[in-house]
C-alpha positions as CSV (number, residue, x, y, z in Angstrom):
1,X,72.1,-32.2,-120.1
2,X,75.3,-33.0,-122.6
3,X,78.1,-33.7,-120.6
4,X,80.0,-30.5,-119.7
5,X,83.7,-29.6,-121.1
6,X,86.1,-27.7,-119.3
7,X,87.2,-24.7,-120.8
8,X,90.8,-25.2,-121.6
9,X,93.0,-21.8,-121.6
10,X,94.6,-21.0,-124.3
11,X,98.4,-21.4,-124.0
12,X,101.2,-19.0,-126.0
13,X,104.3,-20.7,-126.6
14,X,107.7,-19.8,-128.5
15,X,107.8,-21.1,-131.8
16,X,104.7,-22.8,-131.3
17,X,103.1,-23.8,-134.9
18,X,99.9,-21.5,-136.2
19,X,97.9,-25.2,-136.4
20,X,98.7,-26.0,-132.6
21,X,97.1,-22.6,-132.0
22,X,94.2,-23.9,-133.8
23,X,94.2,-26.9,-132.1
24,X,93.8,-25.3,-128.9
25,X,91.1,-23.1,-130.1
26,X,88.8,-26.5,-130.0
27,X,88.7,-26.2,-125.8
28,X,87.9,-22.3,-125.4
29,X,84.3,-20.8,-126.2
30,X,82.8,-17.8,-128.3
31,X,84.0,-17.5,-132.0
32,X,87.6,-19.0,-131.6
33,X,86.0,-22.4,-131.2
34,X,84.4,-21.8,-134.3
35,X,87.6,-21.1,-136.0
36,X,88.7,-24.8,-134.6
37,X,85.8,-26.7,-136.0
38,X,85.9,-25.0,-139.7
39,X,89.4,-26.6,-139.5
40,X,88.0,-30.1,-138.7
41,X,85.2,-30.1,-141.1
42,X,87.2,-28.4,-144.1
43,X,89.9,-31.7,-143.2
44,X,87.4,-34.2,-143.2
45,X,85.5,-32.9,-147.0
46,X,89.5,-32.7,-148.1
47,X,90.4,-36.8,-146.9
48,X,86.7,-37.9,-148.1
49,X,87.6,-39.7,-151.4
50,X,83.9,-39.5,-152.2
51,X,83.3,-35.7,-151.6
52,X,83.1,-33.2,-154.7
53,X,84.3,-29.8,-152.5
54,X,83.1,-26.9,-154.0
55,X,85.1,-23.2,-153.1
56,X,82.9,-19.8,-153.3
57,X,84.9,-17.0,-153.3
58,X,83.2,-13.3,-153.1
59,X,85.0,-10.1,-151.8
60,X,88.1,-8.3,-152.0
61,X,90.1,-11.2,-151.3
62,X,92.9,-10.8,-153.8
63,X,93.6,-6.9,-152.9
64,X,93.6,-8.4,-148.9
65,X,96.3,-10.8,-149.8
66,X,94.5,-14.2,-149.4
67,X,95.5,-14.8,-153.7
68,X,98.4,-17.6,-152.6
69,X,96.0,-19.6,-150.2
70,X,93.3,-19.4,-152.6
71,X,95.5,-21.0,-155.0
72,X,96.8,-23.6,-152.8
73,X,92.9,-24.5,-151.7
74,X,92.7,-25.3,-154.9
75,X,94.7,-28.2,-155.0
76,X,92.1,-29.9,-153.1
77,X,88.6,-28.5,-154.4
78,X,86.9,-29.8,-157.2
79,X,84.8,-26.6,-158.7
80,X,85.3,-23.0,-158.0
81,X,82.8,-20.2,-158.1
82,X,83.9,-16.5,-157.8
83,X,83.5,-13.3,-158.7
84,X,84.1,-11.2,-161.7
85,X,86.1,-8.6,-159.5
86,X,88.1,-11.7,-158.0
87,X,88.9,-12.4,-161.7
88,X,89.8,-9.1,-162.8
89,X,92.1,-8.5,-159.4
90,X,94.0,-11.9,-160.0
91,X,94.7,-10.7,-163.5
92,X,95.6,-7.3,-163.0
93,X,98.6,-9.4,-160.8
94,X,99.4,-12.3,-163.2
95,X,100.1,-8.7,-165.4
96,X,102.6,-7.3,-163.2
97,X,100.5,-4.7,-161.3
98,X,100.4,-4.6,-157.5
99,X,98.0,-3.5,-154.8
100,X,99.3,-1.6,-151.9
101,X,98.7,-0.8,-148.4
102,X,96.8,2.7,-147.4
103,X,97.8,3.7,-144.0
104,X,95.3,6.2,-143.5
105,X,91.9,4.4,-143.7
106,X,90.5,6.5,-140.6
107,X,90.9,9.7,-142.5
108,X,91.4,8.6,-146.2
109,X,91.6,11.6,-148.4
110,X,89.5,10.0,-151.5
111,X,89.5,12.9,-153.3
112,X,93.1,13.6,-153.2
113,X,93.5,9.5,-154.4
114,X,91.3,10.1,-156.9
115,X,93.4,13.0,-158.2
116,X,96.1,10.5,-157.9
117,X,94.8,8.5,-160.3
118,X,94.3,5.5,-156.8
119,X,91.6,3.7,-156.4
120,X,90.7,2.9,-152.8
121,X,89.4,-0.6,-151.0
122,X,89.1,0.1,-147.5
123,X,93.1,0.0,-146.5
124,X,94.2,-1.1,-149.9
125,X,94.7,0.6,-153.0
126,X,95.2,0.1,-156.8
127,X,96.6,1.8,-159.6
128,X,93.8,3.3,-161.7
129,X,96.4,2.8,-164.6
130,X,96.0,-0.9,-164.2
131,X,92.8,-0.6,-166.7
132,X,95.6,0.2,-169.6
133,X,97.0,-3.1,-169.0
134,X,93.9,-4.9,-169.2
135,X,93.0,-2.8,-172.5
136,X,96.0,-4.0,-174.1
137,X,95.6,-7.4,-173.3
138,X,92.4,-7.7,-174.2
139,X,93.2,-6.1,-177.6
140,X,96.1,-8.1,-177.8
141,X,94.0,-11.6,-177.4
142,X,90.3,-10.5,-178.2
143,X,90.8,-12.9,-181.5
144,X,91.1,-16.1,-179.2
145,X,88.3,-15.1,-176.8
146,X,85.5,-13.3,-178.7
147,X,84.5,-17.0,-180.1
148,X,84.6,-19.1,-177.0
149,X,80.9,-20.4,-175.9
150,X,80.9,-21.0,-172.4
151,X,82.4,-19.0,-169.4
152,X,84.2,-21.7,-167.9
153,X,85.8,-22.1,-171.3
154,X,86.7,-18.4,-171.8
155,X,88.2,-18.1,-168.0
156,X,90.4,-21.2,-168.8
157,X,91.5,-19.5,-171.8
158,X,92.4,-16.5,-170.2
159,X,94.2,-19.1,-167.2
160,X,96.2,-20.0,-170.6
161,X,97.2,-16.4,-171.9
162,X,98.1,-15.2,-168.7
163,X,101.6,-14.3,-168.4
164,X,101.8,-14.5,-164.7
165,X,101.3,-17.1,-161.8
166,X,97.8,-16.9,-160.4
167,X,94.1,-18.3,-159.4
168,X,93.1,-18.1,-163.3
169,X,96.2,-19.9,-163.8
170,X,95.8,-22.4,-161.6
171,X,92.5,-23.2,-162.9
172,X,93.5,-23.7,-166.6
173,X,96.5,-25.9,-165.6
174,X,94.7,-28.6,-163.1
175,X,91.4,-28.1,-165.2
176,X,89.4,-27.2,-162.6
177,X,85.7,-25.6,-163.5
178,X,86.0,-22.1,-163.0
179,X,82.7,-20.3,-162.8
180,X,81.3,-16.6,-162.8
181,X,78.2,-15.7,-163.3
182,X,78.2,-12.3,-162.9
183,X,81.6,-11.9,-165.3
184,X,80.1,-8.6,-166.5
185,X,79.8,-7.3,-163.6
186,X,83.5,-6.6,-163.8
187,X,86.8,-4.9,-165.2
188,X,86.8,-8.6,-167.4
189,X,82.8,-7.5,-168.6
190,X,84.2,-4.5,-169.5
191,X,87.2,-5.2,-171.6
192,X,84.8,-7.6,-173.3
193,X,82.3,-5.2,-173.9
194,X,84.9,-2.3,-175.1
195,X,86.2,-4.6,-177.9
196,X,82.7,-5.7,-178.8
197,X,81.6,-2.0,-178.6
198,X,84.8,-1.1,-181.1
199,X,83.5,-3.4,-183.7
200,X,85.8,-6.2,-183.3
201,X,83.0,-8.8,-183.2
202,X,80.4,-9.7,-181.1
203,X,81.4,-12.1,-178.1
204,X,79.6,-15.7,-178.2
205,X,80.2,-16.7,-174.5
206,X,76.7,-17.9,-173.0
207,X,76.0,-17.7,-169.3
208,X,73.7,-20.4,-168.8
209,X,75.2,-23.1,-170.4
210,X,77.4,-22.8,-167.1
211,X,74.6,-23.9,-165.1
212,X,74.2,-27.7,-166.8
213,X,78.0,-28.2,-165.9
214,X,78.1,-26.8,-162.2
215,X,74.3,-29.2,-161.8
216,X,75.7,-32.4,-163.5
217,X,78.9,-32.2,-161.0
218,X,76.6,-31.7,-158.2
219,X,74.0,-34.4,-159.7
220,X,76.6,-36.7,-160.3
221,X,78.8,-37.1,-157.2
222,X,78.1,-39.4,-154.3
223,X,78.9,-36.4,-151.5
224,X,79.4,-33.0,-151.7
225,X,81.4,-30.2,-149.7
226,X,81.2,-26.7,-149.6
227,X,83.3,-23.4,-148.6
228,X,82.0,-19.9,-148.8
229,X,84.3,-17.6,-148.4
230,X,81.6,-13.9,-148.5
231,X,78.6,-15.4,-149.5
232,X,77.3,-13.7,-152.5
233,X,76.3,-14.9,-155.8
234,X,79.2,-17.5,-155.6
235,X,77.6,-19.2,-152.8
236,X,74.3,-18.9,-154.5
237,X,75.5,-20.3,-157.6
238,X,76.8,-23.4,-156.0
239,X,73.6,-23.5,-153.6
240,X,70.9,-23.9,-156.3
241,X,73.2,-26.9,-158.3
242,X,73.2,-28.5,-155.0
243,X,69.3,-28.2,-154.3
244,X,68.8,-29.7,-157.8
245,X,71.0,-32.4,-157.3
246,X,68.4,-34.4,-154.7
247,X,71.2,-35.1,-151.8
248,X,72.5,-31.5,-150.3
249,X,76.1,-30.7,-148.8
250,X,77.9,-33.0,-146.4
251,X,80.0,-31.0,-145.2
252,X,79.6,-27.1,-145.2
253,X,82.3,-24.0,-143.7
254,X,81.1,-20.4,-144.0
255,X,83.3,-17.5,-143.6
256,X,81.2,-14.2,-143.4
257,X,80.7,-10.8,-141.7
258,X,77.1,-10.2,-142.5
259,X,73.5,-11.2,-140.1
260,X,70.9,-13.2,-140.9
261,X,68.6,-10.7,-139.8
262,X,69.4,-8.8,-143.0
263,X,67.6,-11.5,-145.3
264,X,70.4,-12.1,-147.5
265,X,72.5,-14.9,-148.5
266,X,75.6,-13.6,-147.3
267,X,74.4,-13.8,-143.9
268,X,72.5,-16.7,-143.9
269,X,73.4,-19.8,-141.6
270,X,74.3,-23.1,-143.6
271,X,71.6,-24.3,-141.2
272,X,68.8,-22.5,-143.4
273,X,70.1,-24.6,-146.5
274,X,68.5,-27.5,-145.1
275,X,64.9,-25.9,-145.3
276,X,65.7,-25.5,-149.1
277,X,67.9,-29.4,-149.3
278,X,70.8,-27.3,-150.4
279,X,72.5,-28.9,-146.9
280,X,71.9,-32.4,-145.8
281,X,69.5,-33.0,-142.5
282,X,73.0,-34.6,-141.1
283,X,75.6,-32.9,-142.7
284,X,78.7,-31.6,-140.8
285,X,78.9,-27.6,-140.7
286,X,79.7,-24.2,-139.4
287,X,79.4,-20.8,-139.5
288,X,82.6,-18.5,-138.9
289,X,81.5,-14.7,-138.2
290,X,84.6,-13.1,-139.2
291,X,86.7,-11.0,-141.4
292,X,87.6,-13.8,-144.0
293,X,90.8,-12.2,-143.8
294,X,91.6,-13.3,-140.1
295,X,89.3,-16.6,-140.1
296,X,91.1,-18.2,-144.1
297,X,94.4,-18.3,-142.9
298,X,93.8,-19.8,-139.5
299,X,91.7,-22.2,-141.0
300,X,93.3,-23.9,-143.5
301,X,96.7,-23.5,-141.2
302,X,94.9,-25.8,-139.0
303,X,93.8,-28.4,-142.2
304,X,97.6,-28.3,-143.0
């Protein structure tokens, strides 16, 4: 038998810092723990010089408010992978709009909202007037877009043209590859699509020439990290570049609410990469089962 460690209560103190909080989460059991060592193990693919880290982002998490500590993550990942709805959220802020809190998620009265012209995520809602915006920025820069090849390209462009401060922002002024393959599956795909549709040319942005540049970073790099944040087709995009590149992740943190039971990739363990030598047979890892909401903040407290 391992030797035993004591459980070590945690300890409440004024003033007391939201990392020491973490910190004491290492000595208690159950899913705080696990809150303790995603903290370590994000830290130690941050300080390792030789580590590409590579951030996939699916759900809501601009309408929950996790937008600024997405943006400050990415001061210290290498590649980011995200959704079309995380795109199309972040831009709808970097034009002014805002999402609000819903206080009545128990008994939400959709269709009074809809009537409202609101749009409802679970205790959060949006402006269904938001969509002008978009049309008239997209009409307003559909010139400089329509001809751009790749998607990493095209999102760095529209990082360029955005008025506002944000994650597409971010991206476009510390170059860091920005992928989405599902980008039509979004508000983005559709203000695309509307110009196309209107007869102001035919877009030339090609999905898969995404997948040589997210494969070569992966080939190419002595070690890897990677953070899911949801699962999704983020985490599967970055899962297959890493199975192709031979060597696996070195470090791996999952934040996610679904089972494994469920047979989808939003659920499954970082262990069951290793079966498919998308995660090293040594690497360092954990899974956090939690509301990313709760679990994102605590963690990269703790790594500050």
């Amino acid at each position: 038998m391992k030797e035993l460690k004591e459980i070590k209560h945690i300890h409440i103190k004024n003033g007391m810092k939201v990392s020491e909080l973490v910190g004491q989460m290492h000595d208690v059991g159950f899913g705080a723990s696990k809150i303790a060592e995603a903290s370590n193990i994000m830290a130690n693919m941050f300080k390792d010089e030789e580590c590409k880290v590579f951030l996939g982002v699916a759900g809501a998490m601009v309408p929950g408010g996790m937008k600024q500590i997405i943006i400050d993550m990415l001061d210290k990942v290498d590649v980011f992978v995200t959704t079309g709805a995380t795109l199309t959220h972040d831009l709808i802020e970097s034009l002014g709009e805002k999402h609000y809190k819903y206080g009545y998620e128990n008994e939400p009265n959709d269709i009074k909202l809809n009537e409202e012209g609101l749009d409802r995520m679970y205790n959060v809602l949006m402006q269904n007037k938001v969509y002008e915006e978009l049309e008239e920025f997209f009409e307003e820069n559909y010139a400089q877009l329509k001809d751009i090849r790749s998607i990493k390209e095209f999102l760095w462009k529209l990082g360029e043209l955005c008025p506002g401060r944000g994650i597409l922002k971010k991206c476009w002024e510390k170059n860091i590859p920005v992928f989405c393959p599902g980008i039509a599956d979004s508000g983005i795909g559709l203000m695309m699509w509307g110009r196309e549709a209107s007869g102001k040319g035919e877009s030339e942005a090609r999905v898969f020439c995404d997948l040589k540049e997210i494969i070569d970073v992966a080939w190419t790099s002595k070690k890897n990290g990677v953070i899911y944040v949801g699962g999704g087709l983020p985490k599967n995009f970055i899962q297959q570049a890493l199975q192709f590149s031979k060597k696996g992740a070195d470090y791996g943190v999952q934040i996610t609410g679904d089972r494994q039971e469920l047979g989808g990739s939003s659920g499954a363990p970082l262990r069951e990469g290793i079966s498919w030598g998308k995660m090293a047979k040594d690497a360092e890892f954990v899974d956090v089962y939690c509301d990313a909401t709760i679990a994102l903040p605590l963690i990269f407290a703790g790594v500050l």
